[in-house]
N, C-alpha and C positions, 0 to 999 in steps of 0.2 A: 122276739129272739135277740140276743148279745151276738153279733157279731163277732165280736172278742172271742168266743168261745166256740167258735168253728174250728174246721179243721180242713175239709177239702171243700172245696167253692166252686160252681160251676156260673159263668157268666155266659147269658146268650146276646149277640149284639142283635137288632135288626136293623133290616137294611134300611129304611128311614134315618138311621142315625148315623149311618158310613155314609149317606150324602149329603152335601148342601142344596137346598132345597131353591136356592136364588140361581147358583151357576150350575146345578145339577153335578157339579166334580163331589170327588172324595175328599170328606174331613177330614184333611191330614190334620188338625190342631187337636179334634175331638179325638182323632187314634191315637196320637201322641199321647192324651191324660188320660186315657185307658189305661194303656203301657207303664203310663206312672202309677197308676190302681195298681197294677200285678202288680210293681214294684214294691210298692206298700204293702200289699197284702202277704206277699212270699219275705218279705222282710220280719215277718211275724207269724214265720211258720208253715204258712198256710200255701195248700196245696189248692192250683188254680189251670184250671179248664175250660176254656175260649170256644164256645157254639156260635160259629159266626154265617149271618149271610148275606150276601151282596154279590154272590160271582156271576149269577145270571146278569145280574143290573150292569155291573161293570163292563160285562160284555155287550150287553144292548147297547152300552154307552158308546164304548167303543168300534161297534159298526153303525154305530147312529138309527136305531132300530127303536120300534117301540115293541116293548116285553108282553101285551094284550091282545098283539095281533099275532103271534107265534106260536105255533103246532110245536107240539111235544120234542120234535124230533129239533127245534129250531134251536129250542130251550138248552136240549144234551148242546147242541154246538158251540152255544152263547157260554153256558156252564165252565167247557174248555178252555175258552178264551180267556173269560175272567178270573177263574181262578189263579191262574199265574199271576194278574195284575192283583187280586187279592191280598197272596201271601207275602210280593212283593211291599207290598204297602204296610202288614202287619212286621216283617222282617225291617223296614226301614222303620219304624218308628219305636218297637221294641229294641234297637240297637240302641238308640240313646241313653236306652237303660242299663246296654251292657247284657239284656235278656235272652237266649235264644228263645226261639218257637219250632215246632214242626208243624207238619200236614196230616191229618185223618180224615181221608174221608170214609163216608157209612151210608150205608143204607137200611130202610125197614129190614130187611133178611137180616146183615148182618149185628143187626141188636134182638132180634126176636128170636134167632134161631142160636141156642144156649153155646153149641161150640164157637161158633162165632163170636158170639158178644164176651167168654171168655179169654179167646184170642185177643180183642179189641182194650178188653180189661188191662190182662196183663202190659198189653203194648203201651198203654197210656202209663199204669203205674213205673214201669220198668222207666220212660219218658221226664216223669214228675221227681224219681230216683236221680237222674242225671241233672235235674236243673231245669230241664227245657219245659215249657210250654207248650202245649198242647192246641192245637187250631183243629175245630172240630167242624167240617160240613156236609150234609148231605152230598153223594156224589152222583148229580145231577147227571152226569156223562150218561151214565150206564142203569140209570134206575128207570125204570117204566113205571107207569099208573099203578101198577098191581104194588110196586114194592117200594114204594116213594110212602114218605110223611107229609110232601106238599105242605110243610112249614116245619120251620128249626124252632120252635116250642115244646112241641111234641119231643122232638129229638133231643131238645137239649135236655129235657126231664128222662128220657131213657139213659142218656150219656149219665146223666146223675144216678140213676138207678144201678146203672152195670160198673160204677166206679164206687159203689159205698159214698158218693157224696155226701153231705149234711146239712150242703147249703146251693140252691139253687136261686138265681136272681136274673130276672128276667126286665133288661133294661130294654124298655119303649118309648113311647113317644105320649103315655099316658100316665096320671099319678097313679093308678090303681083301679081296681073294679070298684066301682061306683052300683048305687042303689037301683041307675038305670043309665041311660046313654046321657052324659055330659053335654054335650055338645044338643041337647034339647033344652036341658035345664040346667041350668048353673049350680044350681040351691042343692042339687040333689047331694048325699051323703058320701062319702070317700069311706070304703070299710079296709077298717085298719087291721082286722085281725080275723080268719079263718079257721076254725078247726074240723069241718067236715064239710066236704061239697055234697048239697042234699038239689031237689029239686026248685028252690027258693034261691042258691044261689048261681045256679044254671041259668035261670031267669033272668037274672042281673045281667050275664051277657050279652054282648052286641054284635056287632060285625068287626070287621077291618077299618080302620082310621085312616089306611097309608096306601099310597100309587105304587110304590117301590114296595110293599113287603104282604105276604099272604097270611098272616097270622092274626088275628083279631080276637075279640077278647074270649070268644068260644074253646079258641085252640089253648089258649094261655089257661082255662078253668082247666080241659081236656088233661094240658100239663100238668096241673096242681094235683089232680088226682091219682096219676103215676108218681108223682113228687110223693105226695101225703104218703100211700102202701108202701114207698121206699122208706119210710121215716126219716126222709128227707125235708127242710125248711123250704118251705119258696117265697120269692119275694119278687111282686111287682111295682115296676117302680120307673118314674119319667129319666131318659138318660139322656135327655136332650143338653144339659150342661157339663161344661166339661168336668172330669174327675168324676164321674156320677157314681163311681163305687164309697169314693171316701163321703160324698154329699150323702150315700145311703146311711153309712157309719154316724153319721152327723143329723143322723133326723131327717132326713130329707122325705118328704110323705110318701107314702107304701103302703100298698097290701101286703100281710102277712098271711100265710097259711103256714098250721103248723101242725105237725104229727105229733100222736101217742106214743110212739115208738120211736128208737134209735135206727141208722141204717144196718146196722150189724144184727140186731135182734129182728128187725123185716126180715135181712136175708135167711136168716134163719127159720123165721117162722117160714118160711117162703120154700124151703129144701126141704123141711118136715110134712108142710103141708099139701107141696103137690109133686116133690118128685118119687116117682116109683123108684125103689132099688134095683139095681140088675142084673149085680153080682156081689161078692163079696169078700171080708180077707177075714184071717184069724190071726190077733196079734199076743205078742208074750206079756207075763205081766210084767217089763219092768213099763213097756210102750204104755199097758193101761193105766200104770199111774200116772206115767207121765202126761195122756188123757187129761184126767181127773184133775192135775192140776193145773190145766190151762194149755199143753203143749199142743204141737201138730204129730201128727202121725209121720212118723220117717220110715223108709223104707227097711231099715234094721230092726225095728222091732216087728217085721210083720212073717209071718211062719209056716202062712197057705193063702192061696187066692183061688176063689172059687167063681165060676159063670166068666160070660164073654161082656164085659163094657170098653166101650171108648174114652177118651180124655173130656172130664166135663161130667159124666154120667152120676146119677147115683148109684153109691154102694153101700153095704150094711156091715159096721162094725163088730166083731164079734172076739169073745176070751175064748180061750186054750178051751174051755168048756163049753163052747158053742153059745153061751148066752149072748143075747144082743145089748152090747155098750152103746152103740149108737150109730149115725148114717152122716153120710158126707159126698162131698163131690171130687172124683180121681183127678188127679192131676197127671196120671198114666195111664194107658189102656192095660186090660187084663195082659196083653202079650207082653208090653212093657216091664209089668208088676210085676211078674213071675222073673222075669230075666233081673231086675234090682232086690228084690224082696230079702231078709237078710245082709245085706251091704251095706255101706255107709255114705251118708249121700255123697261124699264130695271120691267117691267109687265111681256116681254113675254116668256123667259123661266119655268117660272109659269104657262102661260098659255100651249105652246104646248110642255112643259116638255124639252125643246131643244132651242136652240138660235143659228140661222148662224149670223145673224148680226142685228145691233140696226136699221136700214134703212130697211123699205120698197123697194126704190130705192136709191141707193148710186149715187151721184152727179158726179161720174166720167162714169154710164151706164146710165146720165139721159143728154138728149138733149130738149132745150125749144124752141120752135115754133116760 
């Protein structure tokens, strides 16, 4: 894959790499040429989202604890603690750039469960509109066993999933999946390029390499294959030196996995293929053409709304003549619809005191028949 030719980036840090591994502190040098990657990389366009983890660690650090002996409940406390010193640390080293960042945290629920992860969508896109960076982490506080990921691999591939990503890069502490475990055999193979995770290259992985981090190379395949259905890139790759985004741009040895598909034609396929409709609108013809040549559905071309959905749900597009144009995802619930339907979007904060967006249906959750 060209790098060059991305558009939205998702970087996962682990937590081996946010420490020094001789005095156990924080790589403030290594954070700092991170900072200088974003800086690079949004200098050329490019939209960039930070899956980071360390706040558990930081906080073991800082009550002088080891993180192997701690009950779930120790972990939520540890979580609390570090995370402050986390952001702290990404906010001082992103300033040098002149960069802001914020905070997201997530949990499994809230990326699995579609109102949710659209919620989290929009928050980030609205986020990357402003300038700022995005700091993504599990939120350890509040997540129990049942609704945790127990590694930001996984997550950082669903964070790429529910943002239209195109480019996910998973910086470790390793070049790449290898033919079998490294660290047995030197000789063994570096596979530089991916294009379907079958049982051969499940095989290939190993365990965890790292004290500080739960992710190993099983979680990281796990990723690839939420990555690939997203037709999302993934790339793993050793980010043990500094700048390790620009060393990636530079050749620097990688696994590649790469998709068949775009992430806009996955989501797509993905609202055809498994969301039920579960109400519906009838729009006029100037909206269907408007359709047909690419636009989003605004609330003034639409003329009835039929059945009860919520924001998020599928609906089924339909002409003056009840045929079916196509299905999509509301960006208002039916009670909503009905009170904007016929108005003009920049009416409807007026009307329901509140505005998520000018579209009814936005053109990247609308598929045509």
């Amino acid at each position: 894959m060209k790098l060059e030719t991305t558009k939205r980036i998702v970087i996962k840090i682990g937590s081996s790499l946010l420490f020094n591994k001789e005095n156990n502190k924080l790589n403030k040098e290594w954070l700092i040429s991170l900072a200088e990657d974003v800086s690079f990389l949004k200098n050329q366009n490019k939209d960039v989202i930070i899956v980071s983890s360390g706040a558990i660690a930081l906080g073991a650090k800082d009550l002088n604890l080891e993180m192997k002996e701690l009950s779930l409940d120790k972990h939520q406390a540890l979580a609390a603690i570090g995370q402050i010193q986390l952001m702290i640390a990404f906010k001082n080293a992103f300033e040098k750039y002149e960069s802001k960042i914020s905070q997201i945290l997530l949990t499994l629920d809230d990326t699995e469960k579609r109102r949710r992860s659209i919620n989290a969508r929009r928050t980030i896109d609205t986020l990357l509109k402003l300038n700022i960076t995005p700091v993504v982490n599990e939120n350890d506080t509040i997540a129990t066993n049942e609704i945790k990921y127990g590694d930001n691999d996984r997550l950082a591939a669903r964070v790429a999933q529910i943002t239209g990503a195109d480019c996910l890069i998973l910086l470790s502490n390793i070049n790449g999946l290898y033919s079998a475990d490294p660290k047995n055999n030197e000789k063994l193979k570096l596979i530089n390029h991916v294009t379907e995770i079958n049982s051969t290259i499940e095989d290939m992985a190993g365990s965890s390499v790292s004290n500080t981090g739960k992710g190993g190379m099983k979680t990281k395949v796990m990723a690839a294959k939420t990555a690939l259905s997203a037709g999302c890139h993934m790339a793993i790759t050793n980010g043990t030196v500094n700048n390790p985004v620009q060393a990636l741009f530079n050749g620097r040895p990688c696994t590649w996995f790469e998709p068949n598909k775009t992430p806009l034609a996955a989501r797509k396929q993905w609202i055809v293929g498994t969301m039920k409709p579960v109400g519906s609108v009838v729009i006029d013809d100037g909206a269907k053409q408007a359709l047909i040549k690419g636009s989003s559905l605004l609330p003034a071309g639409i003329v009835q709304i039929s059945g009860e959905f919520e924001r998020g749900d599928a609906i089924e597009i339909l002409s003056k003549a009840k045929s079916k144009i196509g299905i999509g995802l509301a960006s208002y619930s039916s009670i909503e619809g009905i009170k904007i339907m016929g108005h003009k979007s920049n009416e409807i904060g007026n009307i329901l005191s509140y505005s998520y967006r000018e579209e009814m249906i936005h053109k990247d959750d609308l598929v045509l028949l």
